[in-house]
C-alpha positions in Angstrom: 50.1 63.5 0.6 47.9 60.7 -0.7 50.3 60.2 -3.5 53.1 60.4 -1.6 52.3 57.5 0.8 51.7 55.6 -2.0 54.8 55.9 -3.6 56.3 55.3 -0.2 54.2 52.2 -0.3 55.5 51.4 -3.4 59.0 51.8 -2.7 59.0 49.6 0.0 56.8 46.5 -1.7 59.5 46.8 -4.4 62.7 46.4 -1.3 60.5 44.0 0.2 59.9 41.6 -3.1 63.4 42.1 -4.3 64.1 40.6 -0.6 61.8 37.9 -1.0 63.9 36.7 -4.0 67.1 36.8 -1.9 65.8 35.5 1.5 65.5 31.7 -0.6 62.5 31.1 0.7 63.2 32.2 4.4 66.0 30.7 5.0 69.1 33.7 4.9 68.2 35.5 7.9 68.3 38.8 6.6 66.8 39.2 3.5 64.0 37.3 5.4 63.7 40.3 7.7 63.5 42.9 5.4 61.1 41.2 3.5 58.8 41.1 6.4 59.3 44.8 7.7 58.8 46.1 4.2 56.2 44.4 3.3 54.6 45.8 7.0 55.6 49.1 6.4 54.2 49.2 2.8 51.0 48.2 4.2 50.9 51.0 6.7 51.3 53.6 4.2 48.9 52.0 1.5 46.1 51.9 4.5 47.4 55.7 4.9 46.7 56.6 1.5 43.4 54.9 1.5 42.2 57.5 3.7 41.5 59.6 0.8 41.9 57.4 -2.4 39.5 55.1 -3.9 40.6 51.5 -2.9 40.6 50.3 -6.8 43.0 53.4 -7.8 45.2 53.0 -5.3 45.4 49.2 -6.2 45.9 49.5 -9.8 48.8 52.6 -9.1 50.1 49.9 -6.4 50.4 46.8 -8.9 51.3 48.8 -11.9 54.2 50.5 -10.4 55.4 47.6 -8.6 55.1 45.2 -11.4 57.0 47.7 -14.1 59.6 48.3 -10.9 60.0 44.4 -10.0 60.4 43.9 -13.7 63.2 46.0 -13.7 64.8 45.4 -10.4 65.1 41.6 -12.1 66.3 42.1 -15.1 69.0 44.8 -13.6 69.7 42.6 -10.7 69.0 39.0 -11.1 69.8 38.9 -15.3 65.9 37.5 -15.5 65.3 38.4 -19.3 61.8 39.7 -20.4 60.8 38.6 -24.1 59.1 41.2 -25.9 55.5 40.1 -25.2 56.5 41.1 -21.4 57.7 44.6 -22.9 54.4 45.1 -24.5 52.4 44.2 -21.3 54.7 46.3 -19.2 53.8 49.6 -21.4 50.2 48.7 -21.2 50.5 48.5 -17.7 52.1 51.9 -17.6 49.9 53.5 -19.9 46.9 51.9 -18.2 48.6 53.9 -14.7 48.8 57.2 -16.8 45.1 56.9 -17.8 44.1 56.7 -14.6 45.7 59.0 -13.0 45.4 61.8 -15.8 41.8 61.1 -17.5 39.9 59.1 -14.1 37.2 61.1 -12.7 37.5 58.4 -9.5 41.1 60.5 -8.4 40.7 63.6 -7.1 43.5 65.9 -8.4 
């Protein structure tokens, strides 16, 4: 379940960020509110999955995702082009996830 509530958690940092972008800053009412509910429900279920994962792991899995999923969600949605230095650093961070999660003695499995 741990892993489940985080990609919950995930999923709804990412709708709440790609919100963010359209809410221009606050001022479209409703891109403004699901900014703030997802971002409150993504919280609830990262401080569900801390229950029984190491703060630091669940952190990294958080930022990685989100970043690599943000990433994508602008250059799908918003035409925001990444160079190919942002490429590279978007693998690392993916690989840096994998490691952790399939080499880390700190996640339970």
């Amino acid at each position: 379940m741990k892993y489940l509530f985080l990609l919950i958690a995930i999923i709804f940092e990412v709708i709440a960020t790609s919100a963010l972008k359209s809410s221009e800053q606050f001022t479209r009412l409703w891109p403004s509110v699901i900014s703030v509910l997802g971002y409150a429900a993504a919280f609830y279920f990262l401080s569900l999955t801390l229950k029984t994962l190491p703060i630091g792991i669940a952190y990294a899995i958080w930022s990685g995702l989100g970043i690599v999923l943000i990433s994508g969600i602008g250059y799908l949605v918003y035409n925001q082009s990444l160079d190919f230095p942002a490429v590279i650093g978007i693998l690392f961070i993916i690989i840096g996830v994998l490691i952790i999660n399939l080499y880390s003695n700190s996640v339970s499995h």
